[in-house]
mmCIF file of the N, C-alpha and C atoms, coordinates in Angstrom:
data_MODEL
# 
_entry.id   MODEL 
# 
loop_
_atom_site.group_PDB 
_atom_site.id 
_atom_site.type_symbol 
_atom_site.label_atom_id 
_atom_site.label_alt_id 
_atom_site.label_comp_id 
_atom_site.label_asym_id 
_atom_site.label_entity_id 
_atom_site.label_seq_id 
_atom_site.pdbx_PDB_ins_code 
_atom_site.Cartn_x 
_atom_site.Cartn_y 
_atom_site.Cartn_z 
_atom_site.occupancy 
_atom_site.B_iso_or_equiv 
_atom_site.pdbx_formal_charge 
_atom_site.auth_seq_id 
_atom_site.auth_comp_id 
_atom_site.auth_asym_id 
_atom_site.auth_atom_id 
_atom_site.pdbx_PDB_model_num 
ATOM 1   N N  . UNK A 1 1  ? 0.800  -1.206 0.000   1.00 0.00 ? 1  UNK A N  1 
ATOM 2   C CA . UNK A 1 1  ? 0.000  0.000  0.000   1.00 0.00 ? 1  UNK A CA 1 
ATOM 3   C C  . UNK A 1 1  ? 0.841  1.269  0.000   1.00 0.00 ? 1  UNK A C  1 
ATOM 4   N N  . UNK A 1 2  ? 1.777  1.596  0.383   1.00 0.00 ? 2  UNK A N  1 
ATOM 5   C CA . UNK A 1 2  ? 2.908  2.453  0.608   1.00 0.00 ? 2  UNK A CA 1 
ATOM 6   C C  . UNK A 1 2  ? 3.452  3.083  -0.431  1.00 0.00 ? 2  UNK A C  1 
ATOM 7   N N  . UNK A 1 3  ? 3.287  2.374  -1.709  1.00 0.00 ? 3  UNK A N  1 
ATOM 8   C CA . UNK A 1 3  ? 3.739  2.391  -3.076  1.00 0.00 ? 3  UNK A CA 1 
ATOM 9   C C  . UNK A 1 3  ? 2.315  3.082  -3.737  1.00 0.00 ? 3  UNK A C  1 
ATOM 10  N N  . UNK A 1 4  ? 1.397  2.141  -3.487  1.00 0.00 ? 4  UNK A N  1 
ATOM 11  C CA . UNK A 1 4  ? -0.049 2.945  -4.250  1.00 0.00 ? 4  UNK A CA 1 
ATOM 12  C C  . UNK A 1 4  ? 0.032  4.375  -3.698  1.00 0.00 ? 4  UNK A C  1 
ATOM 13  N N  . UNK A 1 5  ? 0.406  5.022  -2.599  1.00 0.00 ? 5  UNK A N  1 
ATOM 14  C CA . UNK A 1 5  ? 0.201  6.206  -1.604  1.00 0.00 ? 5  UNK A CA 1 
ATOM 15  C C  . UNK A 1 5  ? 1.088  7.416  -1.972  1.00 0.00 ? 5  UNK A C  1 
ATOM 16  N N  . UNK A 1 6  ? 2.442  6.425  -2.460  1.00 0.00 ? 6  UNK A N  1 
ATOM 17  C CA . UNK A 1 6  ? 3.638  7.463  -2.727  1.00 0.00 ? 6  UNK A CA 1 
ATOM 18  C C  . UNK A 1 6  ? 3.096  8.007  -4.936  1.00 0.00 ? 6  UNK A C  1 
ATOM 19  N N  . UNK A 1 7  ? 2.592  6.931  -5.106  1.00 0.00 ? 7  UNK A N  1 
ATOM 20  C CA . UNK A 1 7  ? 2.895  6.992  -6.830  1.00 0.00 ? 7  UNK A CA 1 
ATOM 21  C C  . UNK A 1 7  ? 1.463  8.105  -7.097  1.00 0.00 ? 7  UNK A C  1 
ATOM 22  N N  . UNK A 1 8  ? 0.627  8.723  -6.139  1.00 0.00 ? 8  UNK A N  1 
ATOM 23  C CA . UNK A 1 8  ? -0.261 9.450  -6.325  1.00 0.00 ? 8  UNK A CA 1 
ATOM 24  C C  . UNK A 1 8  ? 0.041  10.756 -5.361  1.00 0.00 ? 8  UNK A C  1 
ATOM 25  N N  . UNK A 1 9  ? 0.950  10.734 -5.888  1.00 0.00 ? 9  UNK A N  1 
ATOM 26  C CA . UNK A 1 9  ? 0.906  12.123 -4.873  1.00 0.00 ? 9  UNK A CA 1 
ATOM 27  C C  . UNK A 1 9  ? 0.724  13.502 -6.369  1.00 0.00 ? 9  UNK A C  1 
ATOM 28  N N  . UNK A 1 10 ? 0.284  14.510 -5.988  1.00 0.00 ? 10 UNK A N  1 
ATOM 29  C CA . UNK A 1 10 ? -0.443 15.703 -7.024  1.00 0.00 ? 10 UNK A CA 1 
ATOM 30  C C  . UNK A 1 10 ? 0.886  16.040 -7.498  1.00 0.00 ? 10 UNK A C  1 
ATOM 31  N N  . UNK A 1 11 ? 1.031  16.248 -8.800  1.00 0.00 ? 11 UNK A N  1 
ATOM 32  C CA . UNK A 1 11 ? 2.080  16.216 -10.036 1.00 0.00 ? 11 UNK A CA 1 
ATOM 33  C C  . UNK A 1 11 ? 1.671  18.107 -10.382 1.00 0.00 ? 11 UNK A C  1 
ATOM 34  N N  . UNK A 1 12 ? 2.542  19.185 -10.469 1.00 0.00 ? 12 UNK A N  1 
ATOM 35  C CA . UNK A 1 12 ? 2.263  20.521 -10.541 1.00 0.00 ? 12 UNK A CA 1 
ATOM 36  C C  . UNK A 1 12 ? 2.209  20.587 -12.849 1.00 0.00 ? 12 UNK A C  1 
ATOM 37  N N  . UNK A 1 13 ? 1.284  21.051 -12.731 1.00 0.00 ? 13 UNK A N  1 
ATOM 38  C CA . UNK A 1 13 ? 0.273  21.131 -14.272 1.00 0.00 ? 13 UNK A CA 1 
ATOM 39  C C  . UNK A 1 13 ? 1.684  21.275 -15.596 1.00 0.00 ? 13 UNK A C  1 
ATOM 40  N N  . UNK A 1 14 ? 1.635  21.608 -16.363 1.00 0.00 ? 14 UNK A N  1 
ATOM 41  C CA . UNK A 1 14 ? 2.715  22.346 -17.384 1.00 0.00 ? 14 UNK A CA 1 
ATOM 42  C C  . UNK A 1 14 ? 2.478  23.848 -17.075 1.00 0.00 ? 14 UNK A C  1 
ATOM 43  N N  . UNK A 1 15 ? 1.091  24.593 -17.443 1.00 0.00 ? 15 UNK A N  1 
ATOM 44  C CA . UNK A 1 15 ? 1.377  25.739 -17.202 1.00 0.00 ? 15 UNK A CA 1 
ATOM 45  C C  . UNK A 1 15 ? 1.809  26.402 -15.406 1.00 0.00 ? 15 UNK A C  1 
ATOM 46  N N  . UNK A 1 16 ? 1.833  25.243 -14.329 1.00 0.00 ? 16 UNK A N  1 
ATOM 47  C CA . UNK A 1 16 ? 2.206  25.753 -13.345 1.00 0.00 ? 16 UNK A CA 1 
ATOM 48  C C  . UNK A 1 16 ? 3.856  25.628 -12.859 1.00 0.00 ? 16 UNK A C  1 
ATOM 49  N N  . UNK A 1 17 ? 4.415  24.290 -14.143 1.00 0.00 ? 17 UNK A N  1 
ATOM 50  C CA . UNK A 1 17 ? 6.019  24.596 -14.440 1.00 0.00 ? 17 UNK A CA 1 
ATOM 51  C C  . UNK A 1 17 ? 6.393  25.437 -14.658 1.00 0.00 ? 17 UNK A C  1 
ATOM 52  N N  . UNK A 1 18 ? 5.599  26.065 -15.673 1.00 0.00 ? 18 UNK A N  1 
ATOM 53  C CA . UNK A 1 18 ? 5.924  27.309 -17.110 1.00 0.00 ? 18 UNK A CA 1 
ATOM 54  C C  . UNK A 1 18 ? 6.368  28.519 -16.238 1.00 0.00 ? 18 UNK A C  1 
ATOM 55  N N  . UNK A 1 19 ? 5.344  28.419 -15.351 1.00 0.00 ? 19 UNK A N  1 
ATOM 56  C CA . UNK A 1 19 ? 4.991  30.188 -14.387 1.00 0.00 ? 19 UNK A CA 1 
ATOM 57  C C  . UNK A 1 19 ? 5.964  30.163 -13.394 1.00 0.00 ? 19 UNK A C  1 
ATOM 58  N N  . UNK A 1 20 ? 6.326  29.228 -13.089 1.00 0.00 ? 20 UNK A N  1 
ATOM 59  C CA . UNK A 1 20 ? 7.563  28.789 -11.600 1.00 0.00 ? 20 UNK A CA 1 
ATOM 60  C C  . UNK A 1 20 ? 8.954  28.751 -12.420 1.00 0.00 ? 20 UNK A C  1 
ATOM 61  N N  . UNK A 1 21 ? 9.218  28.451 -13.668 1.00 0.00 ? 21 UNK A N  1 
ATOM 62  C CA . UNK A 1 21 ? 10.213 28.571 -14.329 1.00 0.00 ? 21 UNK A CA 1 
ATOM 63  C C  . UNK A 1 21 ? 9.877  29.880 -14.971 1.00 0.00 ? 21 UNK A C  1 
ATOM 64  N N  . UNK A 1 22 ? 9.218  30.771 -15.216 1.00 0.00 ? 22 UNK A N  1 
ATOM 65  C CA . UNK A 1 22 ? 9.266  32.148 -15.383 1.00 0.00 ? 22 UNK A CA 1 
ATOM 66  C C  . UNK A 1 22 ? 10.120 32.998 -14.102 1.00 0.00 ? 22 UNK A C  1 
ATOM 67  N N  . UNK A 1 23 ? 9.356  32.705 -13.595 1.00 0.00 ? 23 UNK A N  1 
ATOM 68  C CA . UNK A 1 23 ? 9.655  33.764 -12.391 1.00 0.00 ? 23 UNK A CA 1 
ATOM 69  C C  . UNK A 1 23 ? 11.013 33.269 -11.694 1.00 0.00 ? 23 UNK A C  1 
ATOM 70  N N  . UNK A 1 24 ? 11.338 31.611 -11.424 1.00 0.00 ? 24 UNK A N  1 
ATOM 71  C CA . UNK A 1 24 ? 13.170 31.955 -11.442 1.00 0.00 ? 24 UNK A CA 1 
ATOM 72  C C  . UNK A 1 24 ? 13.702 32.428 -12.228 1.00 0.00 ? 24 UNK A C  1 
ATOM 73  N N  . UNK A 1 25 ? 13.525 32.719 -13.607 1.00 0.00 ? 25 UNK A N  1 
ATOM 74  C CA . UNK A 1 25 ? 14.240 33.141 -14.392 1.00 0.00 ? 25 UNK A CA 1 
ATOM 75  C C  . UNK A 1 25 ? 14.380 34.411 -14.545 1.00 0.00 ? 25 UNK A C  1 
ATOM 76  N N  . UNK A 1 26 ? 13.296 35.374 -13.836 1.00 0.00 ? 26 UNK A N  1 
ATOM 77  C CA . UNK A 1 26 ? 13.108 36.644 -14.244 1.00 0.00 ? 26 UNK A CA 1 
ATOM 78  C C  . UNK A 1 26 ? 13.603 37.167 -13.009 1.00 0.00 ? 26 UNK A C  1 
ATOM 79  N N  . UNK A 1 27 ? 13.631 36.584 -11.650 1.00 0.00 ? 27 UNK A N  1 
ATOM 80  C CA . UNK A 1 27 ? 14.074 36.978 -10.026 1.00 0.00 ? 27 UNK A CA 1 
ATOM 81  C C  . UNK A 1 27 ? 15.265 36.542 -10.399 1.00 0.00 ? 27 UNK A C  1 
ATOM 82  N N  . UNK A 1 28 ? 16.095 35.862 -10.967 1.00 0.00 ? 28 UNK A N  1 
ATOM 83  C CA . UNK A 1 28 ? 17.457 35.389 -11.022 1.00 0.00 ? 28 UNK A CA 1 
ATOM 84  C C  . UNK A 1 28 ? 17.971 36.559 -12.104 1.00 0.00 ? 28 UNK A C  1 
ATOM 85  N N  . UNK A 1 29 ? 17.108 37.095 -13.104 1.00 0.00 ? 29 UNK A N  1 
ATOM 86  C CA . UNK A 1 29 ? 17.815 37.918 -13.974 1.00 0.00 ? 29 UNK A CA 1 
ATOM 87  C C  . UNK A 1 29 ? 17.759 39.475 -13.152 1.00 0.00 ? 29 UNK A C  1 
ATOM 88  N N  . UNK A 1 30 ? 16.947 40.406 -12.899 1.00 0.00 ? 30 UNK A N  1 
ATOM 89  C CA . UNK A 1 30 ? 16.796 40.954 -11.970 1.00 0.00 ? 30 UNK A CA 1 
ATOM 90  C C  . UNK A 1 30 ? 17.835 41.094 -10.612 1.00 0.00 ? 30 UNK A C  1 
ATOM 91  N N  . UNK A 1 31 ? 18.096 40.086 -10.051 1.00 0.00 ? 31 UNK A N  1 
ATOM 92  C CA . UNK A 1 31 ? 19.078 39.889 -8.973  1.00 0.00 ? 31 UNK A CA 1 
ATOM 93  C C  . UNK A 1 31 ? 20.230 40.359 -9.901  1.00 0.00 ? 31 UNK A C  1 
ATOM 94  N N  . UNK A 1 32 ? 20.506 39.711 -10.811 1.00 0.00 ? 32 UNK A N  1 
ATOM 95  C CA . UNK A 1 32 ? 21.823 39.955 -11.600 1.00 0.00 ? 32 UNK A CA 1 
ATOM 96  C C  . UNK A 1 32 ? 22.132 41.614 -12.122 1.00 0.00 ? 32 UNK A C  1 
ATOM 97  N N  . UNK A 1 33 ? 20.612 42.227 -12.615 1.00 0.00 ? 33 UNK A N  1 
ATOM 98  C CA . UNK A 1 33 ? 20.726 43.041 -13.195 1.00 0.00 ? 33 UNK A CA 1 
ATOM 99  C C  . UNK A 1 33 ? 21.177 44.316 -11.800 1.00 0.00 ? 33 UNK A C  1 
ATOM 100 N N  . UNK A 1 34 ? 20.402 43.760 -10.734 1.00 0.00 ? 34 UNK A N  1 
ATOM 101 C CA . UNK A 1 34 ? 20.957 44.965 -9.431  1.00 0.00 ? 34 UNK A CA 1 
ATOM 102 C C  . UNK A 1 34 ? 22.180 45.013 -9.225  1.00 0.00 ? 34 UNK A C  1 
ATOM 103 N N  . UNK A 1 35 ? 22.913 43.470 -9.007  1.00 0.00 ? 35 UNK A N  1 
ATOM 104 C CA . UNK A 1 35 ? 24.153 43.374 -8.716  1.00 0.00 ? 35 UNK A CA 1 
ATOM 105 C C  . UNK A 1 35 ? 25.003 44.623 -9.761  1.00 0.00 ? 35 UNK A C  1 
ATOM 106 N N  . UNK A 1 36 ? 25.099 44.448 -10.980 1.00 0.00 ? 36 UNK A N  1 
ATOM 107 C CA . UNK A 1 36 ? 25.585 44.802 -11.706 1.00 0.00 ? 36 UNK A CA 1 
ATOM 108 C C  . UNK A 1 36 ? 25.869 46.539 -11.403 1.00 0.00 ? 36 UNK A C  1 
ATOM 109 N N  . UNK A 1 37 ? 24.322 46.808 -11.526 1.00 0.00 ? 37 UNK A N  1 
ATOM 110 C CA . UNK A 1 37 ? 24.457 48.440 -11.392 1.00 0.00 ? 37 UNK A CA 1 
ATOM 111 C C  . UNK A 1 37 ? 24.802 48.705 -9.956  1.00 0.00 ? 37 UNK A C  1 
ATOM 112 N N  . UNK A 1 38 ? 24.841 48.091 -8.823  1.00 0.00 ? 38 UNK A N  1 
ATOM 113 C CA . UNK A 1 38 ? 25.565 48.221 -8.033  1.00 0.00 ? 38 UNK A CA 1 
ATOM 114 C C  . UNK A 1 38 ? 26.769 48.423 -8.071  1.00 0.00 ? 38 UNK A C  1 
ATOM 115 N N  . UNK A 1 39 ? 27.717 47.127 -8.716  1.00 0.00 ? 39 UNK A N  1 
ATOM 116 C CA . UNK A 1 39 ? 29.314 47.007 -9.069  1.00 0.00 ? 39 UNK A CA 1 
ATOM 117 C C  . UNK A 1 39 ? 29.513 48.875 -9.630  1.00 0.00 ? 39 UNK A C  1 
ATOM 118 N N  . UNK A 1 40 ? 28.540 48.601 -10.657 1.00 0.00 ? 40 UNK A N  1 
ATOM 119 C CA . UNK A 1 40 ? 29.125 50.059 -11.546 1.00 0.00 ? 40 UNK A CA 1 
ATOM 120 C C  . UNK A 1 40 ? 28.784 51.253 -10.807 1.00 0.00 ? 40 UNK A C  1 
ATOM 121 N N  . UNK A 1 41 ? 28.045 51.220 -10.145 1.00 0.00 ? 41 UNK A N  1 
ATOM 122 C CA . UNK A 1 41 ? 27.737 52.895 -9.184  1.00 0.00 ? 41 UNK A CA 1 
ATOM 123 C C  . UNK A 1 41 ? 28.798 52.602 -8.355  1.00 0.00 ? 41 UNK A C  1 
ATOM 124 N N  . UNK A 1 42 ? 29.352 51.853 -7.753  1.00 0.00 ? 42 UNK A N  1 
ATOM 125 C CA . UNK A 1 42 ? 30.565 51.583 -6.646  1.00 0.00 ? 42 UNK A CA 1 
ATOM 126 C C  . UNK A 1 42 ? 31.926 51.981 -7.431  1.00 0.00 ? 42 UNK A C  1 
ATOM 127 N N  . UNK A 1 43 ? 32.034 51.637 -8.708  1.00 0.00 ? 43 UNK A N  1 
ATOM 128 C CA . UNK A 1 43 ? 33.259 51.644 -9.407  1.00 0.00 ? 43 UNK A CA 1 
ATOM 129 C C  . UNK A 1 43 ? 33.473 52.858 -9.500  1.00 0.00 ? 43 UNK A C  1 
ATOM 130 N N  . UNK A 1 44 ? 32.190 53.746 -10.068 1.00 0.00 ? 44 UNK A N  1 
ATOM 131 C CA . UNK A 1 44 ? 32.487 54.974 -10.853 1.00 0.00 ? 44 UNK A CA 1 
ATOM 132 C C  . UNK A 1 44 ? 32.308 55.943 -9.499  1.00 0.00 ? 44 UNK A C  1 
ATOM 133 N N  . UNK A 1 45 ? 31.894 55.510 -8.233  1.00 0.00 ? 45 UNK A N  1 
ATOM 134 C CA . UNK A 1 45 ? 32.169 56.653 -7.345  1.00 0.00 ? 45 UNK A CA 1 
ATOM 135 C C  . UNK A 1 45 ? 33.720 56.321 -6.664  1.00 0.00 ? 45 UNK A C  1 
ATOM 136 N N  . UNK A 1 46 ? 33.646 55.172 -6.877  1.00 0.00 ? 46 UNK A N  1 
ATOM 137 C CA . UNK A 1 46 ? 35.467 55.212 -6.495  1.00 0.00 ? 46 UNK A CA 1 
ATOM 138 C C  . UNK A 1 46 ? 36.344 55.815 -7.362  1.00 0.00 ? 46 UNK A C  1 
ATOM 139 N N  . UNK A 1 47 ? 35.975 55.902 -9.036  1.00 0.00 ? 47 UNK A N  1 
ATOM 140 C CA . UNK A 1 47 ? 36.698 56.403 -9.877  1.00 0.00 ? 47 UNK A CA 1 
ATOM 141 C C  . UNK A 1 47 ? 37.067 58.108 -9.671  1.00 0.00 ? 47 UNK A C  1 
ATOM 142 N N  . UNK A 1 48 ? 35.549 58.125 -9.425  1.00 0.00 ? 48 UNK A N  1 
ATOM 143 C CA . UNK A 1 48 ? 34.978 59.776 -9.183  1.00 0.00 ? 48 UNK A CA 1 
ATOM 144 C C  . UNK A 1 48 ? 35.961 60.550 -8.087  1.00 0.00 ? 48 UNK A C  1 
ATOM 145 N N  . UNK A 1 49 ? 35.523 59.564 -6.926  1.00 0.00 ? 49 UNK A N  1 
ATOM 146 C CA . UNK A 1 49 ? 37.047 60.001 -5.843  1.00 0.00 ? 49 UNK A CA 1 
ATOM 147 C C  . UNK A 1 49 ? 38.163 60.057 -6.057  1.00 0.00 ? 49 UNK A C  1 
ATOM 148 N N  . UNK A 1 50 ? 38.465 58.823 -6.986  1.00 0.00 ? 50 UNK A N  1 
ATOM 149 C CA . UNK A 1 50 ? 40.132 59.229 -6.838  1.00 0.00 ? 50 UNK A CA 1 
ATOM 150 C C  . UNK A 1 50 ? 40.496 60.326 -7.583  1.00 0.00 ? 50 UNK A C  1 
ATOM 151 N N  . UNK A 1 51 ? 40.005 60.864 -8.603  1.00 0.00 ? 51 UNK A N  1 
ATOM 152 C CA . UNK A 1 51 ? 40.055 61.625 -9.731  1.00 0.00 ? 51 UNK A CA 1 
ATOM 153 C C  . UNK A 1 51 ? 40.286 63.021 -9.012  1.00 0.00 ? 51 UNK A C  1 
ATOM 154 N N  . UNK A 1 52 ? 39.251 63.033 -8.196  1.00 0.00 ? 52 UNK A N  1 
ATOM 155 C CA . UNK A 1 52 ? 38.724 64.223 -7.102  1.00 0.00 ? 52 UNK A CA 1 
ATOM 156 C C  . UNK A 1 52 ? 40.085 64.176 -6.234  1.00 0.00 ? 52 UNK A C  1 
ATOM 157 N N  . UNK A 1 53 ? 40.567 63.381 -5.955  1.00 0.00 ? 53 UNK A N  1 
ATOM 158 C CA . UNK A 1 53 ? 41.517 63.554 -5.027  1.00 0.00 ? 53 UNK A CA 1 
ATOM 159 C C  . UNK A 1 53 ? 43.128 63.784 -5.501  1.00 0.00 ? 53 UNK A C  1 
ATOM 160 N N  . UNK A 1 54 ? 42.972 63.007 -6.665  1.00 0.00 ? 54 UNK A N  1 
ATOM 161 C CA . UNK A 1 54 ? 44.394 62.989 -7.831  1.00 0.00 ? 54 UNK A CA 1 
ATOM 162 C C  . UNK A 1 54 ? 44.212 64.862 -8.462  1.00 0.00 ? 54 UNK A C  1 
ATOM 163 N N  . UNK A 1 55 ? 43.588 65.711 -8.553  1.00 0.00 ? 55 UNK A N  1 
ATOM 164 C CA . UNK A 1 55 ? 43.079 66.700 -9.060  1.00 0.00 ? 55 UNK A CA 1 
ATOM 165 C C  . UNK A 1 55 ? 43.708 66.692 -10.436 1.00 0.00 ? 55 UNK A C  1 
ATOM 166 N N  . UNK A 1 56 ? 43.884 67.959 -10.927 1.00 0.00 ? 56 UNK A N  1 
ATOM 167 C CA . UNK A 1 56 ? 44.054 68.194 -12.450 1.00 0.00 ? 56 UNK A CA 1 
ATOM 168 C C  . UNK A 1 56 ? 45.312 67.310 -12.366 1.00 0.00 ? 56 UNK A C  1 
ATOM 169 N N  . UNK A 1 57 ? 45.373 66.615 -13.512 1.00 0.00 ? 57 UNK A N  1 
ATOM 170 C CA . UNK A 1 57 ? 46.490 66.125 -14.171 1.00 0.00 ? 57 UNK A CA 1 
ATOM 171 C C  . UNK A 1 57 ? 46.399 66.322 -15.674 1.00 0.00 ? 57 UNK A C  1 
ATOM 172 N N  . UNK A 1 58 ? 48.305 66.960 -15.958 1.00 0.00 ? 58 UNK A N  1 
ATOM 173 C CA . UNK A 1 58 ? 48.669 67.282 -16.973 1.00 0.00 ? 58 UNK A CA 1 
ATOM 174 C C  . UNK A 1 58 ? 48.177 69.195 -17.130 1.00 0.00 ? 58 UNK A C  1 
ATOM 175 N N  . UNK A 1 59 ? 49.069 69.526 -18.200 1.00 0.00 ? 59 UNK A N  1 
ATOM 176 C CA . UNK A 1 59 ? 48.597 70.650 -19.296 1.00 0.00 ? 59 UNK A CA 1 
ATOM 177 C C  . UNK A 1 59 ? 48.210 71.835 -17.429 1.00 0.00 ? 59 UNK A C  1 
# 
């Protein structure tokens, strides 16, 4: 009986794959896309500083 109990357990639809594989894909791209503009607002205010702090160079 253990076997009849386990082999019926509720199986999630295609379109409720579809929508659960949407949305990791779109929260995983998203995550990526923050990271990113994070890195680059961090880079370019470090750039910004040193620049600021190096002052005019050259001419």
């Amino acid at each position: 009986m253990a076997y009849f109990d386990v082999a019926h357990v509720r199986r999630p639809s295609h379109f409720e794959r579809e929508r659960i594989m949407a949305k990791q894909f779109f929260g995983g791209f998203f995550a990526t896309l923050t990271f990113v503009v994070i890195v680059l607002a961090a880079l370019f205010g470090i750039f910004t500083l040193v620049s600021y702090i190096a002052g005019p160079v050259g001419g």
